[in-house]
KEVO-766907 format. One record per residue: x, y, z of N, C-alpha, C in turn. Coordinates in steps of 0.1 Angstrom, whole numbers, padded with zeros to 4 digits, always signed. Layout:
KEVO-766907
XYZXYZXYZ;...
end
This chain:
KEVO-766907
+1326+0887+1734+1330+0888+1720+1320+0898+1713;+1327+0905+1708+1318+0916+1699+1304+0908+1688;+1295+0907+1691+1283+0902+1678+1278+0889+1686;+1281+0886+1694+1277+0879+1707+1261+0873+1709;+1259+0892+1710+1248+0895+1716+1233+0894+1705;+1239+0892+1690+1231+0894+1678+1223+0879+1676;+1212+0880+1677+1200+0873+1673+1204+0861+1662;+1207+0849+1661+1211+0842+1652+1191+0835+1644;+1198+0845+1627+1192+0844+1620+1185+0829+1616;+1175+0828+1609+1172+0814+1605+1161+0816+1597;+1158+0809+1590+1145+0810+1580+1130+0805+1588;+1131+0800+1599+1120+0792+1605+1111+0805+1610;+1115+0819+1612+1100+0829+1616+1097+0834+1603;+1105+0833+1589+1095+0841+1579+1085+0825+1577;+1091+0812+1580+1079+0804+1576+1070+0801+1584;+1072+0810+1594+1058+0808+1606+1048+0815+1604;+1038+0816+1609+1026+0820+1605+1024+0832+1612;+1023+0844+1611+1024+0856+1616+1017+0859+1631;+1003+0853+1633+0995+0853+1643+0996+0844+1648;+0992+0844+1664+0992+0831+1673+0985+0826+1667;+0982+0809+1672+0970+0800+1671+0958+0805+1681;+0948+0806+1679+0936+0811+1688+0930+0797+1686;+0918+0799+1697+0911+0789+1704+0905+0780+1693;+0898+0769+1690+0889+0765+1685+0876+0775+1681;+0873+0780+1696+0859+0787+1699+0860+0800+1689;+0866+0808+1692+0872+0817+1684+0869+0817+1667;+0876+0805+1662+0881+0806+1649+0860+0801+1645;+0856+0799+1650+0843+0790+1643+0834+0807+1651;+0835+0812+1655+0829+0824+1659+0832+0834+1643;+0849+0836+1642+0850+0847+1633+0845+0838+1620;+0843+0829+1618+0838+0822+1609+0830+0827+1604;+0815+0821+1614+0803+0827+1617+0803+0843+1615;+0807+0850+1616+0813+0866+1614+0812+0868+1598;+0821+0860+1595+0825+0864+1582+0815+0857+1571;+0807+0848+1576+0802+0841+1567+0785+0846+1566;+0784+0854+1579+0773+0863+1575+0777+0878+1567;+0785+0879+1570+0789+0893+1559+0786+0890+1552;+0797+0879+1545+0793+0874+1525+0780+0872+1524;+0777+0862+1532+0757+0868+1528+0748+0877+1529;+0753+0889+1536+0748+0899+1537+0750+0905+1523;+0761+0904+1524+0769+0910+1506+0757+0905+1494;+0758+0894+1495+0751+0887+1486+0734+0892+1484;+0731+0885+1496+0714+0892+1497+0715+0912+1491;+0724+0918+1498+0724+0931+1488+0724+0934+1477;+0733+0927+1471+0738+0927+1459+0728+0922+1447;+0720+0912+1452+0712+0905+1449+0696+0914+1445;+0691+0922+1456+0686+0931+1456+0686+0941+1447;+0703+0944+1447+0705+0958+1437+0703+0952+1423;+0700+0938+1422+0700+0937+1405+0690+0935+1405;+0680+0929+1414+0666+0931+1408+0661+0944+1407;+0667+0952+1413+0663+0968+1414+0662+0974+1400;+0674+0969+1394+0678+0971+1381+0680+0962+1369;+0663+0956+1374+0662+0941+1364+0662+0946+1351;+0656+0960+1343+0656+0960+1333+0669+0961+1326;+0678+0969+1331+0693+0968+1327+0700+0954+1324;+0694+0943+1334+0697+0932+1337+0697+0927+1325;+0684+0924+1325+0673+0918+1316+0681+0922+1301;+0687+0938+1293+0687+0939+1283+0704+0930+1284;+0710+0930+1291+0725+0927+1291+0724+0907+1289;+0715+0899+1296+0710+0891+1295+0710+0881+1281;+0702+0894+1272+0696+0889+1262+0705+0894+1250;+0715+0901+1254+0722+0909+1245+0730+0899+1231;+0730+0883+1237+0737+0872+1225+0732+0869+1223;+0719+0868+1225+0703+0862+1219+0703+0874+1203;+0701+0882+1211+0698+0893+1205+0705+0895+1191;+0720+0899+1195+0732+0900+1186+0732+0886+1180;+0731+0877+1181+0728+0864+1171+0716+0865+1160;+0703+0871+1163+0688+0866+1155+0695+0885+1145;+0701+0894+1148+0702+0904+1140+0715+0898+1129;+0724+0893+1128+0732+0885+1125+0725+0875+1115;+0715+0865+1121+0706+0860+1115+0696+0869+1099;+0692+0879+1107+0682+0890+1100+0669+0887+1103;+0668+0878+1115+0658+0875+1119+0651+0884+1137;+0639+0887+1137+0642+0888+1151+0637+0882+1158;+0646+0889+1168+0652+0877+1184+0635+0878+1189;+0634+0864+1198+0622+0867+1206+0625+0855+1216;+0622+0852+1224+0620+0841+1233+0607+0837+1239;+0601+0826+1243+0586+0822+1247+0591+0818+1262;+0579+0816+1269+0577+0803+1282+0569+0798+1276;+0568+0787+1289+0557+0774+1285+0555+0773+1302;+0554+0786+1308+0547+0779+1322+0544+0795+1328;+0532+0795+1336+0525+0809+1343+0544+0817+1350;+0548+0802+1355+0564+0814+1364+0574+0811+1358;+0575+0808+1348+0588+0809+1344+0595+0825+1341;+0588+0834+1341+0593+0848+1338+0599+0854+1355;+0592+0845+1367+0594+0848+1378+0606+0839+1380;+0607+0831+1377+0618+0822+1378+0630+0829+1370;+0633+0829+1361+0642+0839+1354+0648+0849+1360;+0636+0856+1364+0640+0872+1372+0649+0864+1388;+0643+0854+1391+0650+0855+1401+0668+0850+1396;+0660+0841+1392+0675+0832+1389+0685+0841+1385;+0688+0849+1373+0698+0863+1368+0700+0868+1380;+0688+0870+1389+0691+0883+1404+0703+0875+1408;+0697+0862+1418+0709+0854+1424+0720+0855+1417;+0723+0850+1407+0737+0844+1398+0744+0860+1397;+0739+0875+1394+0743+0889+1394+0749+0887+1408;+0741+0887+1416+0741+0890+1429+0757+0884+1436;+0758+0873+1435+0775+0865+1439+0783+0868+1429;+0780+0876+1416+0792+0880+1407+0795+0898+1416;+0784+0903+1416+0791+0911+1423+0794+0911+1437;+0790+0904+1441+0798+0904+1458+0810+0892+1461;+0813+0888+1449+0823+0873+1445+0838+0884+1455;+0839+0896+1453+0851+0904+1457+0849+0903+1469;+0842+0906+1476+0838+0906+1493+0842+0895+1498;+0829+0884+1492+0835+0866+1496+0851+0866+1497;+0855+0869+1482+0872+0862+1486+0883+0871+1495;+0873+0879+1497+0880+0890+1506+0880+0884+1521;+0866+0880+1524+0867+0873+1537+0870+0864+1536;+0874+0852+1526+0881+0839+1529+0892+0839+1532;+0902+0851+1525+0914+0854+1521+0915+0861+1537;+0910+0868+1540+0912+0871+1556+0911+0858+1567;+0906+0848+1565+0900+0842+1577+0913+0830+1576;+0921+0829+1563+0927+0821+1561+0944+0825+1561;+0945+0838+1561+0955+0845+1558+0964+0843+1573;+0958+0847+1586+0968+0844+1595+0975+0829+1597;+0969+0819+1595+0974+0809+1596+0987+0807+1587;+0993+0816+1574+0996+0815+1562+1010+0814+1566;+1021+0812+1561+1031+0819+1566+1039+0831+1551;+1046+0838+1556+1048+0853+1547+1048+0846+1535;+1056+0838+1530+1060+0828+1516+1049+0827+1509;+1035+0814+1518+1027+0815+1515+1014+0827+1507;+1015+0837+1516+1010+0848+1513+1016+0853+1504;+1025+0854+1500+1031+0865+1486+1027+0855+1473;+1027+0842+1474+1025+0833+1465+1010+0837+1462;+1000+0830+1469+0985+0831+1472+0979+0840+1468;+0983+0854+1473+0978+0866+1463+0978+0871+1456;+0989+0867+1446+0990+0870+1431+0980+0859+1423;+0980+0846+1431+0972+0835+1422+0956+0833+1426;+0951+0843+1434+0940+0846+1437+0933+0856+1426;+0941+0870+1425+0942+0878+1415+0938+0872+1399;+0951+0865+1393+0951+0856+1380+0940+0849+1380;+0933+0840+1387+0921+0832+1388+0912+0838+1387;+0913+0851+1393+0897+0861+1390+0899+0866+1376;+0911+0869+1373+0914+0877+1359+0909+0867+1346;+0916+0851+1351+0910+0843+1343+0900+0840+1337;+0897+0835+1350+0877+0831+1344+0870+0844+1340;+0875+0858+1345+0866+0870+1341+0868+0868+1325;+0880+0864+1318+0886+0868+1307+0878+0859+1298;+0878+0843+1304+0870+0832+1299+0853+0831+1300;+0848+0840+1308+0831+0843+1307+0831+0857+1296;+0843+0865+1294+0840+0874+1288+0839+0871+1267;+0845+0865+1273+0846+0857+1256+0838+0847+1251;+0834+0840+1259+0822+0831+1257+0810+0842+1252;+0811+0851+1261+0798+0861+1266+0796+0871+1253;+0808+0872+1244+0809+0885+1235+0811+0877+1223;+0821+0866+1223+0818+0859+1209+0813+0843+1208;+0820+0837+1214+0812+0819+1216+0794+0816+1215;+0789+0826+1227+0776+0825+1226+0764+0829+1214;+0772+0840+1211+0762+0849+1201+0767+0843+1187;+0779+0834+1184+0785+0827+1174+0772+0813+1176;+0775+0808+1183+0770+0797+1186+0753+0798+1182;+0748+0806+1189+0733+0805+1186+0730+0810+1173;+0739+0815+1167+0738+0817+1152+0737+0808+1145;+0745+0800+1147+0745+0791+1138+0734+0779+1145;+0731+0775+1153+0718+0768+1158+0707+0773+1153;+0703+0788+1150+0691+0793+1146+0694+0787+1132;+0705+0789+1125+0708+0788+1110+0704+0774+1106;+0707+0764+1113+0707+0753+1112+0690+0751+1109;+0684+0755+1120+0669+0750+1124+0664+0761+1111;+0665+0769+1104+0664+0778+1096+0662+0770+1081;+0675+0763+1082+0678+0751+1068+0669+0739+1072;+0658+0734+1084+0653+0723+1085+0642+0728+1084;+0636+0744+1085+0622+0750+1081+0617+0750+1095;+0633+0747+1106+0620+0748+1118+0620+0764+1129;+0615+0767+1133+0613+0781+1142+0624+0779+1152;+0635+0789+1159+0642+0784+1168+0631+0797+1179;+0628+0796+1185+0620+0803+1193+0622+0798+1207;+0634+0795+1213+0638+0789+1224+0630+0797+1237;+0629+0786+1250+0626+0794+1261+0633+0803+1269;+0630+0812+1280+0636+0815+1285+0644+0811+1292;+0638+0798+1300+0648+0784+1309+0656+0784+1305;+0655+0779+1286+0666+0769+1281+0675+0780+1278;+0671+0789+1272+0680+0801+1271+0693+0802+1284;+0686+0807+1295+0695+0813+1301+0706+0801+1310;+0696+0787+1308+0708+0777+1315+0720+0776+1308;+0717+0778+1289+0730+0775+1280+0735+0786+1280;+0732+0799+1286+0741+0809+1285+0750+0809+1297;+0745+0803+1307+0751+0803+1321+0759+0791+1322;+0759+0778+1319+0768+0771+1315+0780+0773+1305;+0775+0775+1292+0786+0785+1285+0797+0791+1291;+0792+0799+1299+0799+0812+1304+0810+0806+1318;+0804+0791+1328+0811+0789+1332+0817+0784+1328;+0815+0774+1318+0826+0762+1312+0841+0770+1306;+0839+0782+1302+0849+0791+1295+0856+0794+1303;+0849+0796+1319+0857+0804+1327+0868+0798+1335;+0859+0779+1334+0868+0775+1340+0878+0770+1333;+0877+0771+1322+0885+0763+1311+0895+0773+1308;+0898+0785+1311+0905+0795+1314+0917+0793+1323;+0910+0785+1332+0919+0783+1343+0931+0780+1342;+0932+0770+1328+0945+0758+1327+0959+0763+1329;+0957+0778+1327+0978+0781+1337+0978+0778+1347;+0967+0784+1356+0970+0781+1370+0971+0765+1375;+0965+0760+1370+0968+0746+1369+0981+0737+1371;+0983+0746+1354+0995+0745+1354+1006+0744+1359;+1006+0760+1364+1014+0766+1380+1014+0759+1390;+1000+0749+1396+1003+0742+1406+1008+0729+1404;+1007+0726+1391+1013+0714+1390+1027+0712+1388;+1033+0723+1383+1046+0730+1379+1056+0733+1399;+1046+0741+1407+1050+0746+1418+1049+0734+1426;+1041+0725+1426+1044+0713+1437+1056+0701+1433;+1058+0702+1417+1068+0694+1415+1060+0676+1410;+1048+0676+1408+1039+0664+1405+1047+0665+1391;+1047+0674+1382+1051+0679+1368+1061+0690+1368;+1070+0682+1361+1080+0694+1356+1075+0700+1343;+1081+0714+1343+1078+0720+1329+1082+0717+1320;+1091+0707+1313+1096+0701+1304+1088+0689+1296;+1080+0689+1308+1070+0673+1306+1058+0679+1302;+1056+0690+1297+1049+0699+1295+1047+0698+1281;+1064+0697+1277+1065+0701+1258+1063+0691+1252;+1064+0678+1255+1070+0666+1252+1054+0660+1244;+1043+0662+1247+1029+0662+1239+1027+0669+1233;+1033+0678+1229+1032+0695+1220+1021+0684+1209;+1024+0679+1202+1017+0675+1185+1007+0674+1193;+1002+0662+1201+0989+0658+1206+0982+0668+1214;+0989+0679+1222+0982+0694+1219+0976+0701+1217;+0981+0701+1203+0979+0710+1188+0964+0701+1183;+0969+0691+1182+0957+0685+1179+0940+0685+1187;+0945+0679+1199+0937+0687+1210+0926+0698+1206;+0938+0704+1203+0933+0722+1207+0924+0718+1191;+0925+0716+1185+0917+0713+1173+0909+0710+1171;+0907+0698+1178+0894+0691+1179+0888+0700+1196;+0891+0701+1204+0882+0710+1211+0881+0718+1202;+0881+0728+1198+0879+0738+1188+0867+0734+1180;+0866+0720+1175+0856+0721+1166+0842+0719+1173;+0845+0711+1188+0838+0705+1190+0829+0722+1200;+0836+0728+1207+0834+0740+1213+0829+0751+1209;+0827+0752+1192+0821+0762+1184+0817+0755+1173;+0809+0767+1166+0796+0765+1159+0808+0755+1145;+0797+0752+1138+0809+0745+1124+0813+0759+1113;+0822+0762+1116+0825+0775+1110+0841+0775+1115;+0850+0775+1101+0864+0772+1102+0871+0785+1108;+0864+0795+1102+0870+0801+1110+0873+0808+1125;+0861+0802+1129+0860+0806+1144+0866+0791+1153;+0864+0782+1143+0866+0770+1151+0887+0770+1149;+0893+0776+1141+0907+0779+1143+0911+0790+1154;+0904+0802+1152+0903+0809+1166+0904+0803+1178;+0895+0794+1180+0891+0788+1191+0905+0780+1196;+0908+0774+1182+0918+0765+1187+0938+0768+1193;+0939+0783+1185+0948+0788+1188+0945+0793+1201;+0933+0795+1204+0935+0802+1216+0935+0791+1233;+0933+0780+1226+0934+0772+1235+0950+0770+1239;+0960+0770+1224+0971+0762+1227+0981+0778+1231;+0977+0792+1230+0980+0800+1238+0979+0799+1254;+0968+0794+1260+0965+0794+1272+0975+0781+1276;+0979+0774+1265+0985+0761+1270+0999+0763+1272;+1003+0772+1264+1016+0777+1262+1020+0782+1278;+1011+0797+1280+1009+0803+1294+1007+0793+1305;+1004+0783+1302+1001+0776+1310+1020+0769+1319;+1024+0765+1304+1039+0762+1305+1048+0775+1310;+1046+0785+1308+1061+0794+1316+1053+0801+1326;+1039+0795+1331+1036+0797+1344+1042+0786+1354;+1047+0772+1348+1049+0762+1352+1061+0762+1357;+1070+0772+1347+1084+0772+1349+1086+0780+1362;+1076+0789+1361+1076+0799+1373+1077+0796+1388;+1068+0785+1387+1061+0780+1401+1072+0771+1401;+1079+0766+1393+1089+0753+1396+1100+0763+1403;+1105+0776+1397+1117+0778+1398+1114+0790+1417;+1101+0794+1415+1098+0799+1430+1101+0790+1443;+1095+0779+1435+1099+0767+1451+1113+0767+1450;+1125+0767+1440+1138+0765+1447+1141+0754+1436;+1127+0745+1427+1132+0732+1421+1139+0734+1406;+1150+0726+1405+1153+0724+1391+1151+0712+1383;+1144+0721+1373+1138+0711+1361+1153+0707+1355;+1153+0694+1358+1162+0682+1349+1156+0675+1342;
end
């Protein structure tokens, strides 16, 4: 019979995993492979910013800075120990150093992890690899340009109205700028979240709306509590929470309606 001879279709090889299974030995070898690169990456990268500690150093200081001018005061920072200036330099090197080789790292995870994947898999994964970097870049960039340099304004202002000196250290400095900057980035995250909570079907997107008031409110009271006491940044803050929450929801819809599921 004519068509006989034709391969009967099925969905079971786009959900297989493109590469054989290799050995145990193998997979802990390319491991080992890959997991010296990214530190290679790192220790380089690491290098090139102390190379270029003074650039470092002014980018660093740049919300300190832009806050005590703001103030009308100027910015300065103390130690209270012979290495703390050694400690700083290192510490910024490291933390520079995995921001810029962060692209390499997920480059070799995303390879080491990618054959086992199957095609589906992969078309999903690398868009939400993408978004997650975009994210948190988005949420350290804002901490970084307005949160921080808002924030320590009004802490200097404060200690200003009690007659006391804010003349912080370098430590304390740079742990609350570094914390800052992650807390935003991960707090950024909440679509993707979203998305996987939306994509596995734990949460439908409907169950999404159904707290809208408590929310709103939410977003309000983080708001006040997340920035300085100043209404108007602390409403900023808050809209932009229940933006990301929103995004969060027709990311939700997304991932529900990619698996195949309907929201009833």
């Amino acid at each position: 019979m004519a068509g006989t001879d034709q391969p009967i279709q099925t969905g079971v090889r786009n959900d297989a995993p493109d590469d054989r299974p290799k050995p145990l030995g193998e997979h802990f070898t390319e491991l080992r492979r890959r997991v010296l690169v990214a530190m290679g990456a790192v220790v380089a990268a690491t290098l090139a910013a102390w190379w270029q500690y003074p650039l470092l150093d002014r980018a660093v200081r740049f919300p300190h800075e832009r806050a005590f001018r703001r103030l009308g005061v100027e910015a300065s920072l103390q130690t209270l120990s012979p290495t703390e200036v050694l400690v700083f330099i290192l510490k910024i090197g490291v933390v520079t150093g995995l921001v810029l080789a962060s692209p390499l790292i997920i480059y070799e995870a995303w390879s080491f992890v990618r054959p086992g994947l199957t095609r589906r898999e992969k078309r999903v994964l690398a868009p939400v690899f993408l978004l997650g970097l975009f994210f948190f870049l988005t949420g350290a960039a804002v901490a970084y340009y307005w949160v921080v340099p808002t924030a320590l304004f009004y802490l200097a202002h404060m200690g200003r109205n009690l007659e006391v000196m804010s003349n912080w250290t370098l430590t304390a400095y740079v742990n609350f700028l570094l914390a800052v900057l992650l807390s935003f980035g991960v707090a950024f995250e909440l679509p993707l979240v979203m998305l996987g909570l939306g994509a596995s079907g734990i949460v439908r997107p409907s169950a999404f709306l159904r707290p809208i008031r408590i929310v709103i409110v939410a977003a309000f009271v983080l708001g006040a509590i997340l920035t300085p006491p100043d209404v108007t940044t602390q409403i900023i803050m808050a809209l932009m929470l229940m933006a990301l929450y929103f995004i969060g929801i027709l990311f939700a819809r997304i991932g529900h309606a990619w698996t195949g599921r309907t929201d009833t």
